[in-house]
HTML snippet that shows the backbone in 3Dmol.js (N, CA, C, O; Angstrom):
<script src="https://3Dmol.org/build/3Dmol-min.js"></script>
<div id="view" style="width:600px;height:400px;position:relative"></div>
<script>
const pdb = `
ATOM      1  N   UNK A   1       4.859  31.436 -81.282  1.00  0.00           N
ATOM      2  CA  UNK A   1       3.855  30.649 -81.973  1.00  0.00           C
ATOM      3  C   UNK A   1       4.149  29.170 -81.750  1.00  0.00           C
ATOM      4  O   UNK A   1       5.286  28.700 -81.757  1.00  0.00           O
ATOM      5  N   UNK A   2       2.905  28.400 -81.532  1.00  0.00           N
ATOM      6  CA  UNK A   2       2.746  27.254 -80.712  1.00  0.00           C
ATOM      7  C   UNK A   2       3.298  26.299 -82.503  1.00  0.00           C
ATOM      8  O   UNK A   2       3.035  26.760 -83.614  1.00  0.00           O
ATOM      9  N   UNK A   3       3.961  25.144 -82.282  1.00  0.00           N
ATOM     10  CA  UNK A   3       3.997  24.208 -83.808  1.00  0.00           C
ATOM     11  C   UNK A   3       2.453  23.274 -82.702  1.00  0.00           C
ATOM     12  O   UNK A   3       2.125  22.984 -81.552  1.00  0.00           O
ATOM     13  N   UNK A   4       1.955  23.167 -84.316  1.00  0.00           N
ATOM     14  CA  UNK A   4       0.410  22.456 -84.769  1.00  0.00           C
ATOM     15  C   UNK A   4       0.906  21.052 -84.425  1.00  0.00           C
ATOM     16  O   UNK A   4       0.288  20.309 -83.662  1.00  0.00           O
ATOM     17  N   UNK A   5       2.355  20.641 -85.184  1.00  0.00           N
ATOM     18  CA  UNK A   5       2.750  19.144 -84.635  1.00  0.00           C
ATOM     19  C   UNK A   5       3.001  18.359 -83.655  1.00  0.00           C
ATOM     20  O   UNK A   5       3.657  18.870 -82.747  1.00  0.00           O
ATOM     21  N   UNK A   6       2.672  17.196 -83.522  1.00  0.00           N
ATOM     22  CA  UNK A   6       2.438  16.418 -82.544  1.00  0.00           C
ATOM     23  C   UNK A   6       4.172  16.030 -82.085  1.00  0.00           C
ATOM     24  O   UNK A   6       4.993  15.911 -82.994  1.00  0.00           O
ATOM     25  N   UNK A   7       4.594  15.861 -80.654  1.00  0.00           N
ATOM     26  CA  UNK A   7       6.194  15.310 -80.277  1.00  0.00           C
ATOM     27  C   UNK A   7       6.520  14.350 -81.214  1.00  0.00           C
ATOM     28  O   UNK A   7       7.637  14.489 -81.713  1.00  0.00           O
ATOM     29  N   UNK A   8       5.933  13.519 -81.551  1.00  0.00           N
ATOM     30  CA  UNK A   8       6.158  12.194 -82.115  1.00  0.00           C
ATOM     31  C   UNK A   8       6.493  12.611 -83.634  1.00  0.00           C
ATOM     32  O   UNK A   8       7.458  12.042 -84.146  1.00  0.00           O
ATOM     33  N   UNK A   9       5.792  13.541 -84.389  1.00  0.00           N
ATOM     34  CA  UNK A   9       6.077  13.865 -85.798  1.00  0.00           C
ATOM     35  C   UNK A   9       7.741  14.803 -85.383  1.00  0.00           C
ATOM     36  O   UNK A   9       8.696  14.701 -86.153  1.00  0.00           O
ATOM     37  N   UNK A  10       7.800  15.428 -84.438  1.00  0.00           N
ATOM     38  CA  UNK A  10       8.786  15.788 -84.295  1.00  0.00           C
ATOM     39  C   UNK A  10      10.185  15.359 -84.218  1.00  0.00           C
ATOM     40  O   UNK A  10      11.268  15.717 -84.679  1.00  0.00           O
ATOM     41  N   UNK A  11       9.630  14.266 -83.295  1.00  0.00           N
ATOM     42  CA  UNK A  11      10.585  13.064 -83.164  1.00  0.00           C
ATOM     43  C   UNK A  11      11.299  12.062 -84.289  1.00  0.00           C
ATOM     44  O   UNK A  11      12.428  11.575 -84.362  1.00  0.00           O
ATOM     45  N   UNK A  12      10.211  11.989 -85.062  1.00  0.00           N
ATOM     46  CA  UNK A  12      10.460  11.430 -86.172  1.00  0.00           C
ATOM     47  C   UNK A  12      11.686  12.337 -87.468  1.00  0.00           C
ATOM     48  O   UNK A  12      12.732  11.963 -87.998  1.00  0.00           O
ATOM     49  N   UNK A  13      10.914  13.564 -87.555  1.00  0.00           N
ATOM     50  CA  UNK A  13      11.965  14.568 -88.203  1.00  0.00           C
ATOM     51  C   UNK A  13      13.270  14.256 -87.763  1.00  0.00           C
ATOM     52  O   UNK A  13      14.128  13.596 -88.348  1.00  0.00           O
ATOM     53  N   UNK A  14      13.317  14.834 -86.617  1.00  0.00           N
ATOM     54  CA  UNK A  14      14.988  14.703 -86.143  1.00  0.00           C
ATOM     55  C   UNK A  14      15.394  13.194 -86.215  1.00  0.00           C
ATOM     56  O   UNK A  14      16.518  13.044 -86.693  1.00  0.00           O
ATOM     57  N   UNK A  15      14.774  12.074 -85.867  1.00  0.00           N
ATOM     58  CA  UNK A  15      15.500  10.980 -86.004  1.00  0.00           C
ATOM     59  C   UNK A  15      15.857  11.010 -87.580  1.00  0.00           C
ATOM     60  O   UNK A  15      16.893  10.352 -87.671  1.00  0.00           O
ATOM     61  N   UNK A  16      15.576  11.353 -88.542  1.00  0.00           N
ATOM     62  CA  UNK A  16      15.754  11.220 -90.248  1.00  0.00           C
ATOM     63  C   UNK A  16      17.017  12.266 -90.483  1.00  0.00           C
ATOM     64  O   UNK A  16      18.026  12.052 -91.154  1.00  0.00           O
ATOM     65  N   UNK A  17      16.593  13.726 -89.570  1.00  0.00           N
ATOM     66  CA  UNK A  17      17.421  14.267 -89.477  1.00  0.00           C
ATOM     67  C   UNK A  17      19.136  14.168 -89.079  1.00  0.00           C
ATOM     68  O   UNK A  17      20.095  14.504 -89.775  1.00  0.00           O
ATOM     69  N   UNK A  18      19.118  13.701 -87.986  1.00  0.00           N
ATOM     70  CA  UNK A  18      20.238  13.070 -86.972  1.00  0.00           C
ATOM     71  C   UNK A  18      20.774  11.576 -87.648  1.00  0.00           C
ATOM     72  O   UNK A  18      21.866  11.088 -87.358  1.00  0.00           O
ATOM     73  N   UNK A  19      20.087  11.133 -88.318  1.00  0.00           N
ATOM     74  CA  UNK A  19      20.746   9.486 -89.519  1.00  0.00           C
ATOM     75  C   UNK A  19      21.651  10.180 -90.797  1.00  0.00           C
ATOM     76  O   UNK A  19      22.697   9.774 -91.304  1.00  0.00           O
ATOM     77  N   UNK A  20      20.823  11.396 -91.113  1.00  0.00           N
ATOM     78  CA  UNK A  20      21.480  11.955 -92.152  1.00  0.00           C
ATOM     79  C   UNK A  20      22.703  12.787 -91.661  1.00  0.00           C
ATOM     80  O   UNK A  20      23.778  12.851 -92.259  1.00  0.00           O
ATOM     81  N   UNK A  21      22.477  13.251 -90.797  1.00  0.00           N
ATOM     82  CA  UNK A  21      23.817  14.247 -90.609  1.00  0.00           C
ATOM     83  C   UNK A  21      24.786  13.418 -89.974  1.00  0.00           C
ATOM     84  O   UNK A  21      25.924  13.881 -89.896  1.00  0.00           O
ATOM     85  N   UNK A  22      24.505  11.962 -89.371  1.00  0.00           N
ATOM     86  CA  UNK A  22      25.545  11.015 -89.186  1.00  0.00           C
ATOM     87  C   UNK A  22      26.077  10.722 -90.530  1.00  0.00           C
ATOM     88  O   UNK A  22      27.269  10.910 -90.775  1.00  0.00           O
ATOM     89  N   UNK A  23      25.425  10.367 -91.226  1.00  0.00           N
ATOM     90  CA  UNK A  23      26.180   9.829 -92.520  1.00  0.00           C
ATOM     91  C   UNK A  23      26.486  11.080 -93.035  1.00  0.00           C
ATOM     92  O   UNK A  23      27.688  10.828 -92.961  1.00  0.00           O
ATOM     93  N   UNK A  24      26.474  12.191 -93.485  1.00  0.00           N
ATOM     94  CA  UNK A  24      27.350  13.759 -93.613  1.00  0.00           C
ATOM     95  C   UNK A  24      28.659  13.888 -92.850  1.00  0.00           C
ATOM     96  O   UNK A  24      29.620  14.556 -93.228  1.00  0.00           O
ATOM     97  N   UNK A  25      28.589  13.191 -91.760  1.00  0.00           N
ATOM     98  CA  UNK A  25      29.825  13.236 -90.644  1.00  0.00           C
ATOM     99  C   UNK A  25      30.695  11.755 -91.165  1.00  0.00           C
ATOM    100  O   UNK A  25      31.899  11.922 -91.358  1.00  0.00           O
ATOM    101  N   UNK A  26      30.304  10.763 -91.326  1.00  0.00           N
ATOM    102  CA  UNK A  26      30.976   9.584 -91.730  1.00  0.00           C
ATOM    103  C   UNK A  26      31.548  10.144 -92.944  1.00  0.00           C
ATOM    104  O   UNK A  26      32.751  10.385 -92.838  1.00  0.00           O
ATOM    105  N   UNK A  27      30.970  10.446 -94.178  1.00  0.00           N
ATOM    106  CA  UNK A  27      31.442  10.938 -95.348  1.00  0.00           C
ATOM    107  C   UNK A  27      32.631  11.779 -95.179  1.00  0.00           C
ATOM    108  O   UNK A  27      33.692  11.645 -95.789  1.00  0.00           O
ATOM    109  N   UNK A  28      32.328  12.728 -94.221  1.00  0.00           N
ATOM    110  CA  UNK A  28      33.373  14.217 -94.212  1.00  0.00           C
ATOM    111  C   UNK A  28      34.536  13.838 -93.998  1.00  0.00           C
ATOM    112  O   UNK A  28      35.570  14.239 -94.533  1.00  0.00           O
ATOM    113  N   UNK A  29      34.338  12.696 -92.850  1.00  0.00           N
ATOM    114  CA  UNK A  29      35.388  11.889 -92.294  1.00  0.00           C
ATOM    115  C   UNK A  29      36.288  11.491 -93.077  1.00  0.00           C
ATOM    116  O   UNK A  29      37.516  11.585 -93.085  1.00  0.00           O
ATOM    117  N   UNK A  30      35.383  10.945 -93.866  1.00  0.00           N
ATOM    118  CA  UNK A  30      36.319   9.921 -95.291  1.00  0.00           C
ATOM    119  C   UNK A  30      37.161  10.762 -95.654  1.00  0.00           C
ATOM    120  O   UNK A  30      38.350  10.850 -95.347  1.00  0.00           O
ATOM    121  N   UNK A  31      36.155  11.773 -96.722  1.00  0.00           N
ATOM    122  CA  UNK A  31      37.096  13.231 -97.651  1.00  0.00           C
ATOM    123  C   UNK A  31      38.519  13.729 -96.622  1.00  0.00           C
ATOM    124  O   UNK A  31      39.726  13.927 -96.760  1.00  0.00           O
ATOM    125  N   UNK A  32      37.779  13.757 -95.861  1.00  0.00           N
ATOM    126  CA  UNK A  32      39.394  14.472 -95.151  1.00  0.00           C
ATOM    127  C   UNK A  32      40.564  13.578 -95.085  1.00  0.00           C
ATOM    128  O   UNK A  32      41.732  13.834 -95.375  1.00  0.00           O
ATOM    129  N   UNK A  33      40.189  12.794 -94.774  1.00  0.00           N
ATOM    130  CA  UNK A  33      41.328  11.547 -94.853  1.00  0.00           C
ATOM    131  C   UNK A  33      42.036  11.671 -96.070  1.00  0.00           C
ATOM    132  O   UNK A  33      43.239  11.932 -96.067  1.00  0.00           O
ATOM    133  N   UNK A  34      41.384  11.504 -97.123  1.00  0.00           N
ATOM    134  CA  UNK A  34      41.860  11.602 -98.418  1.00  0.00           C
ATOM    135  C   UNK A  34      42.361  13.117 -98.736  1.00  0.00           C
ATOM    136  O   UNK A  34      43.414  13.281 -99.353  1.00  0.00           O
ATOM    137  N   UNK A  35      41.828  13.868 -98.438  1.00  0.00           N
ATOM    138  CA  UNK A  35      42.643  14.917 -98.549  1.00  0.00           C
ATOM    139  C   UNK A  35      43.943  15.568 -97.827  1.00  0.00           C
ATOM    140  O   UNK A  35      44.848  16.303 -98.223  1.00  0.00           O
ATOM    141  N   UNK A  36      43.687  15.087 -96.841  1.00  0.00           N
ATOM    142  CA  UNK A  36      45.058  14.842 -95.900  1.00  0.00           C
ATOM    143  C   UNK A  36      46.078  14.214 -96.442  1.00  0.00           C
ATOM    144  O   UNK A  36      47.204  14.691 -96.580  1.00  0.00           O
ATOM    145  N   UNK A  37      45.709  13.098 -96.776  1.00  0.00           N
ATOM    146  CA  UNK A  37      46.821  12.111 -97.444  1.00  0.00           C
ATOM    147  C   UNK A  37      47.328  12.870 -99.010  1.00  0.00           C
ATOM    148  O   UNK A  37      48.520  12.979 -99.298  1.00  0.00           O
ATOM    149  N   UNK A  38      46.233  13.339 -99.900  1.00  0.00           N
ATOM    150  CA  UNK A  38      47.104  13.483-100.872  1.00  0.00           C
ATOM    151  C   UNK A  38      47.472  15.213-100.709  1.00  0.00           C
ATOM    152  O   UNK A  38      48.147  15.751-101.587  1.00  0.00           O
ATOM    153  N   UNK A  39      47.153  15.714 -99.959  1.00  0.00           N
ATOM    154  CA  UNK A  39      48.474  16.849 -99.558  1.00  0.00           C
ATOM    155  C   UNK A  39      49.801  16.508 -98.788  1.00  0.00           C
ATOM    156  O   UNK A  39      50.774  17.259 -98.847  1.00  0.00           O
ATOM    157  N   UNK A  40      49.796  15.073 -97.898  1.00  0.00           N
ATOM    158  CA  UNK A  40      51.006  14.543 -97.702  1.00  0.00           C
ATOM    159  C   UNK A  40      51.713  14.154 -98.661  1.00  0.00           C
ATOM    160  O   UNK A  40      52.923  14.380 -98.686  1.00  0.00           O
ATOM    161  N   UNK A  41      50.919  13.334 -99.862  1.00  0.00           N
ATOM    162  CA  UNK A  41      51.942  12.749-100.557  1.00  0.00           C
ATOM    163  C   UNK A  41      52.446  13.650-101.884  1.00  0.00           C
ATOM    164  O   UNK A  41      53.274  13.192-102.671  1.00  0.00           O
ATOM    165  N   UNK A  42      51.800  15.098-102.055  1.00  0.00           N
ATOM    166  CA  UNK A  42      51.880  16.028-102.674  1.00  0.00           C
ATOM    167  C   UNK A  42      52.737  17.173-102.105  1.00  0.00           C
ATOM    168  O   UNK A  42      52.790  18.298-102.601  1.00  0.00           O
ATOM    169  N   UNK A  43      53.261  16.849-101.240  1.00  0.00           N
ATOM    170  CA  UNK A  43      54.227  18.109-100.669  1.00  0.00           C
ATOM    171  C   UNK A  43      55.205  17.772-100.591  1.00  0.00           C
ATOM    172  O   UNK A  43      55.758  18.712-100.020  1.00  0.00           O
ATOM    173  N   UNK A  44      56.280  16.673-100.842  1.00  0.00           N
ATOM    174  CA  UNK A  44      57.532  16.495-101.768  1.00  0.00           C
ATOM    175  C   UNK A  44      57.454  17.506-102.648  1.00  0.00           C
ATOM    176  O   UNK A  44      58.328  18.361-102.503  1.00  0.00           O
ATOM    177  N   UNK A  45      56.276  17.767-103.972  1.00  0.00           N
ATOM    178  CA  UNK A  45      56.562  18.277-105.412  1.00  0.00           C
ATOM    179  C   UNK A  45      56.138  19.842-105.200  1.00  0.00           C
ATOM    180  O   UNK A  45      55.811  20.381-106.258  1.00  0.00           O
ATOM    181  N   UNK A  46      56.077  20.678-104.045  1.00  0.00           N
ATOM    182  CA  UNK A  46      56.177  21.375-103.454  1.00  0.00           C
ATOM    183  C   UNK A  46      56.622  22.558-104.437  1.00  0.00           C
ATOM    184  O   UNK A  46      55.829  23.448-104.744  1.00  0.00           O
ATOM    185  N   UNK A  47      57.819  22.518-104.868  1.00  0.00           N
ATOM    186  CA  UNK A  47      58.834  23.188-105.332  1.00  0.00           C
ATOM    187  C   UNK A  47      58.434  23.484-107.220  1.00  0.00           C
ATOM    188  O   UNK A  47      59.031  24.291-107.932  1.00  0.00           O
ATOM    189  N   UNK A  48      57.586  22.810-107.544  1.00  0.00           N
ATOM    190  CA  UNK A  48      56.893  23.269-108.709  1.00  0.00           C
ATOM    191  C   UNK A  48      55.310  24.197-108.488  1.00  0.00           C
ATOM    192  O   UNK A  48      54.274  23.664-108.090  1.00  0.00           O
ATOM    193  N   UNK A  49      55.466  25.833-108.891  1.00  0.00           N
ATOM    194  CA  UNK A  49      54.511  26.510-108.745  1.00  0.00           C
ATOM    195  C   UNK A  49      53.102  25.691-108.532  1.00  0.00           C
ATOM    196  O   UNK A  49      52.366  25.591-107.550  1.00  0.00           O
ATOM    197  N   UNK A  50      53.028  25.133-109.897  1.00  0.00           N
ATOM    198  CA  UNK A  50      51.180  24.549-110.234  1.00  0.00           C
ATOM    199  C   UNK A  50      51.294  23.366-109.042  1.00  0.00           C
ATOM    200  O   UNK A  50      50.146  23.280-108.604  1.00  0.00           O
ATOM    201  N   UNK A  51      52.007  22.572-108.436  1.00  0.00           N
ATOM    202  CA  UNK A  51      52.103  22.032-107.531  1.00  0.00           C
ATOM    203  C   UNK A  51      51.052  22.763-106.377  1.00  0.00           C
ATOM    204  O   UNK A  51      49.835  22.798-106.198  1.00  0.00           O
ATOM    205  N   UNK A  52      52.459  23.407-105.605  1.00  0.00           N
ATOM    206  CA  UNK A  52      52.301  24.288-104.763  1.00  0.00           C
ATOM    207  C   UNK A  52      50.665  25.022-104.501  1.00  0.00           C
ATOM    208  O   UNK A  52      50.040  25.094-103.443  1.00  0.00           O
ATOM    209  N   UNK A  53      50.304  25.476-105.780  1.00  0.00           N
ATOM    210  CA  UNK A  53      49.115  26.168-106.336  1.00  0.00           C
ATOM    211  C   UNK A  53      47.623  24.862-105.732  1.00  0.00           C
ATOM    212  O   UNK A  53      46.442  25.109-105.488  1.00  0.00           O
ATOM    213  N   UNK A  54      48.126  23.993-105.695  1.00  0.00           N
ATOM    214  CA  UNK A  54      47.102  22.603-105.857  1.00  0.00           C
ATOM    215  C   UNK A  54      46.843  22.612-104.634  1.00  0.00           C
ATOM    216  O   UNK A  54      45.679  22.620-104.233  1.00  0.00           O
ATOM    217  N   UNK A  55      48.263  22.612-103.539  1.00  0.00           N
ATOM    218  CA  UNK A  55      47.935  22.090-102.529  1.00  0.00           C
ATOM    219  C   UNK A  55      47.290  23.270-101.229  1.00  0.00           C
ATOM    220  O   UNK A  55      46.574  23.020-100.259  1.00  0.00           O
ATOM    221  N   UNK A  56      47.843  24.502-101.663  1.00  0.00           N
ATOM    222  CA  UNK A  56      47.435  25.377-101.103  1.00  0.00           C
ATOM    223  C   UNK A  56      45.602  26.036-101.399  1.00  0.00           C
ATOM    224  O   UNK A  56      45.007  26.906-100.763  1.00  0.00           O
ATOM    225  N   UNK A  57      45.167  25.289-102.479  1.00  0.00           N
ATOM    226  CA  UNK A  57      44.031  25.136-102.687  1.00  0.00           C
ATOM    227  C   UNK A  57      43.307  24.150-101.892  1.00  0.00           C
ATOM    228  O   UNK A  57      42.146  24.276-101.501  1.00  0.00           O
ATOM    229  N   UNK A  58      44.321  22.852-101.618  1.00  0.00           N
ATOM    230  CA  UNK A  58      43.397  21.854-100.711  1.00  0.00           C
ATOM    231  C   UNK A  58      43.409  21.725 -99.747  1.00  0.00           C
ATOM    232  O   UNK A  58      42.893  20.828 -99.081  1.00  0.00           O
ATOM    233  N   UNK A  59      44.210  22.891 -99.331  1.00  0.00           N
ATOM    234  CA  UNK A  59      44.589  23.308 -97.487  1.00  0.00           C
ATOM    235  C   UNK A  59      43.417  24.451 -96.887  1.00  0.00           C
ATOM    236  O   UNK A  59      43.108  24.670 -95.716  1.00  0.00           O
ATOM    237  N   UNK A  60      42.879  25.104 -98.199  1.00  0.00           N
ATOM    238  CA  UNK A  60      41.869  25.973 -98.134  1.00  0.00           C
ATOM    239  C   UNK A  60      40.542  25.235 -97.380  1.00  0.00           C
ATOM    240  O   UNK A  60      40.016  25.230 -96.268  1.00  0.00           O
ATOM    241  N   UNK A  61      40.329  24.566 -98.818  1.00  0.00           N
ATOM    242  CA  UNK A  61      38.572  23.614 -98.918  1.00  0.00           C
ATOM    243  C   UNK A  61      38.669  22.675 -97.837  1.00  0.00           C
ATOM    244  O   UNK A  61      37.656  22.354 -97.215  1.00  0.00           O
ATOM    245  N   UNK A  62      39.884  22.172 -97.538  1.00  0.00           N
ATOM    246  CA  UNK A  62      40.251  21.199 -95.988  1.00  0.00           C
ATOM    247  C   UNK A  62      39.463  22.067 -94.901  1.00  0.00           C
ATOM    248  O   UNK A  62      38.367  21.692 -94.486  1.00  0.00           O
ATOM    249  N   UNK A  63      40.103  23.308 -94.436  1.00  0.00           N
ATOM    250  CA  UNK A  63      39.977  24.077 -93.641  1.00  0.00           C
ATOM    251  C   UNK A  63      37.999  24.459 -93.553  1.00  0.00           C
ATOM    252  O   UNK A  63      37.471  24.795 -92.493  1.00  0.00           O
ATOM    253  N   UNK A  64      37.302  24.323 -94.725  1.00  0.00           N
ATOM    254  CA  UNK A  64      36.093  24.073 -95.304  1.00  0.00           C
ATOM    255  C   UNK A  64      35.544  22.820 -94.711  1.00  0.00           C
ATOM    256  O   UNK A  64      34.483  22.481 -94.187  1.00  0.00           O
ATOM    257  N   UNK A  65      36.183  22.512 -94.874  1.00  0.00           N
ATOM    258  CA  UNK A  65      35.462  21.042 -95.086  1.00  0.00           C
ATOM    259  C   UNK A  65      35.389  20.891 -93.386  1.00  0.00           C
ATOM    260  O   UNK A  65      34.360  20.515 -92.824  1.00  0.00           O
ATOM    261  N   UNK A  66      36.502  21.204 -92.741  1.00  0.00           N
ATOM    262  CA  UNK A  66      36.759  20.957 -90.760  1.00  0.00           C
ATOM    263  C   UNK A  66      35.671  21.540 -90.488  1.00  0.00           C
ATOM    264  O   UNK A  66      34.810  20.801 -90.010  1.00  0.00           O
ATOM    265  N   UNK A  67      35.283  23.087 -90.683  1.00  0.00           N
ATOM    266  CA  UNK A  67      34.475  23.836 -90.075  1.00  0.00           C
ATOM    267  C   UNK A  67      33.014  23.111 -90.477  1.00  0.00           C
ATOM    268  O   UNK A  67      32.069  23.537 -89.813  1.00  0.00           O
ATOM    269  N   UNK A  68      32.756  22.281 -91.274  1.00  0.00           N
ATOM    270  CA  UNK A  68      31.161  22.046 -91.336  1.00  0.00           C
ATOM    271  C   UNK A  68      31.079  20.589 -91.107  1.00  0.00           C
ATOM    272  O   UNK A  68      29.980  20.036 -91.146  1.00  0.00           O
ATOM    273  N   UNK A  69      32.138  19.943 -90.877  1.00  0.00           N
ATOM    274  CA  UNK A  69      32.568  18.528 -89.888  1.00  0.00           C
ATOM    275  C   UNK A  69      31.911  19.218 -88.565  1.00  0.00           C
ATOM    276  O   UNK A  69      30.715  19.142 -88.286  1.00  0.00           O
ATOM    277  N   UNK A  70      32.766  19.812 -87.899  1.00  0.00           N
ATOM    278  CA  UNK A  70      32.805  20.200 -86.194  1.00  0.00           C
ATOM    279  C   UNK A  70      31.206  21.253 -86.363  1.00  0.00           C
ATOM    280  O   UNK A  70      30.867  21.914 -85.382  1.00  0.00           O
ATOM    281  N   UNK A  71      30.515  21.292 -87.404  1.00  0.00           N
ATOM    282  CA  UNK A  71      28.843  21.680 -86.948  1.00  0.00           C
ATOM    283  C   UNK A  71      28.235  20.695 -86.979  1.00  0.00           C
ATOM    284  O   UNK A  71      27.382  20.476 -86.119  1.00  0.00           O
ATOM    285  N   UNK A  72      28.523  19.735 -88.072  1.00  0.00           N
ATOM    286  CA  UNK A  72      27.151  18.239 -87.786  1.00  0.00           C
ATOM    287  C   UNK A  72      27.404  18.315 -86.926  1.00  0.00           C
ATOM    288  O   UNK A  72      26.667  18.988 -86.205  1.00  0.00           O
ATOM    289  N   UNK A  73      28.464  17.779 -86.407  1.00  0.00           N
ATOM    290  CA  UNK A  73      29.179  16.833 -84.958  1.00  0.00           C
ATOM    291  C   UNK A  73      28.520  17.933 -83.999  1.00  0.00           C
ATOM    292  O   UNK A  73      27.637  17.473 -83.275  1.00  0.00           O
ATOM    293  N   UNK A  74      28.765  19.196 -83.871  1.00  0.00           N
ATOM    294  CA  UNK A  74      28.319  19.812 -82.694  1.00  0.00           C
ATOM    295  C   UNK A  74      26.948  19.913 -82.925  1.00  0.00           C
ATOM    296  O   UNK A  74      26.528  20.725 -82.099  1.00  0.00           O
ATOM    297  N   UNK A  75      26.095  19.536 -83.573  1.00  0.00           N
ATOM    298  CA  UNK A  75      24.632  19.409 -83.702  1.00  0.00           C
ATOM    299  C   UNK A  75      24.118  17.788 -83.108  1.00  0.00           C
ATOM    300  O   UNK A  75      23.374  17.521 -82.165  1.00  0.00           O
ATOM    301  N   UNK A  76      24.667  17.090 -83.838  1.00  0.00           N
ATOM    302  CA  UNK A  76      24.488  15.830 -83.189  1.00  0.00           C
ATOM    303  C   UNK A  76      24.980  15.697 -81.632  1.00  0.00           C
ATOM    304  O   UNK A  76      24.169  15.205 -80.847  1.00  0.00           O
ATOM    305  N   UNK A  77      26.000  16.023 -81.240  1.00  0.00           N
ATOM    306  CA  UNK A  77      26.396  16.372 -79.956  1.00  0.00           C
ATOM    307  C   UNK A  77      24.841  16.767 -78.860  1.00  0.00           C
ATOM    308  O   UNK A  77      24.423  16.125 -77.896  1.00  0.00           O
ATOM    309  N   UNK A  78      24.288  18.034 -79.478  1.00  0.00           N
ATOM    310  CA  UNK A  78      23.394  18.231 -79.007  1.00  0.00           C
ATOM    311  C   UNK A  78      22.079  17.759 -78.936  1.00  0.00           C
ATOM    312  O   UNK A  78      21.303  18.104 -78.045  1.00  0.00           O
ATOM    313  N   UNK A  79      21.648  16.576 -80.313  1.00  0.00           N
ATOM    314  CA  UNK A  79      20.756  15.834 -80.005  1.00  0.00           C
ATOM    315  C   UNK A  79      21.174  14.622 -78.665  1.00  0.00           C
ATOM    316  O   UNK A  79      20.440  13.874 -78.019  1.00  0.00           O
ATOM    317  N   UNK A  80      22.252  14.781 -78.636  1.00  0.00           N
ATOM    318  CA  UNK A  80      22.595  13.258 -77.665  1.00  0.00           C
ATOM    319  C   UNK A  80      22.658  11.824 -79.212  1.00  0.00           C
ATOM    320  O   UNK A  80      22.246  10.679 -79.024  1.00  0.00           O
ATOM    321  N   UNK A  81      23.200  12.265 -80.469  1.00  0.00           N
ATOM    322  CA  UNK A  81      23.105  11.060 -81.126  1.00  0.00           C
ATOM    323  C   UNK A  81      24.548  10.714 -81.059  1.00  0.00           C
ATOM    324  O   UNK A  81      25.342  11.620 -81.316  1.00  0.00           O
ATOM    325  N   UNK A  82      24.900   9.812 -80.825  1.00  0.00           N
ATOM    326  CA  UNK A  82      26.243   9.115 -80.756  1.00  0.00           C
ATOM    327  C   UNK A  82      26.868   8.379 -81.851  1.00  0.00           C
ATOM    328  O   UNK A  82      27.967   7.848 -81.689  1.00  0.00           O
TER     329      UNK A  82
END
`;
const viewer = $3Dmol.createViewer("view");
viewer.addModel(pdb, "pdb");
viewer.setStyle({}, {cartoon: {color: "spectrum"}});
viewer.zoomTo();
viewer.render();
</script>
């Protein structure tokens, strides 16, 4: 089935599209940073369970957070947005 819309309305979508999932990718960027860092500076205290419990929780949602980083990015990749 043929879309009714014109290239240009199309064009337009994805450009709104491709601004937003840049800034989704700038953001993710950020979070990880920060979460990186405070599982570095949280794994000295390691050796206390609820510690331990914290960080192995933020090694999880990290691992979360990579996998839907590396889809914007491989979506934008494929528009050609840089």
């Amino acid at each position: 089935m043929e879309s009714v819309m014109p290239d240009n309305v199309h064009s337009i979508k994805n450009f709104k599209d491709s601004k937003k999932l840049k800034l989704y990718v700038e953001h993710l960027t950020v979070i990880l940073r920060v979460v990186n860092l405070s599982i570095k500076g949280l794994d000295h205290f390691q050796i206390y369970l609820p510690v331990h419990a914290i960080i192995t929780t933020m090694k999880e949602q990290k691992t979360i957070l990579d996998a839907h980083l590396n889809k914007y990015k491989a979506i934008l990749h494929e528009r050609g947005v840089k």
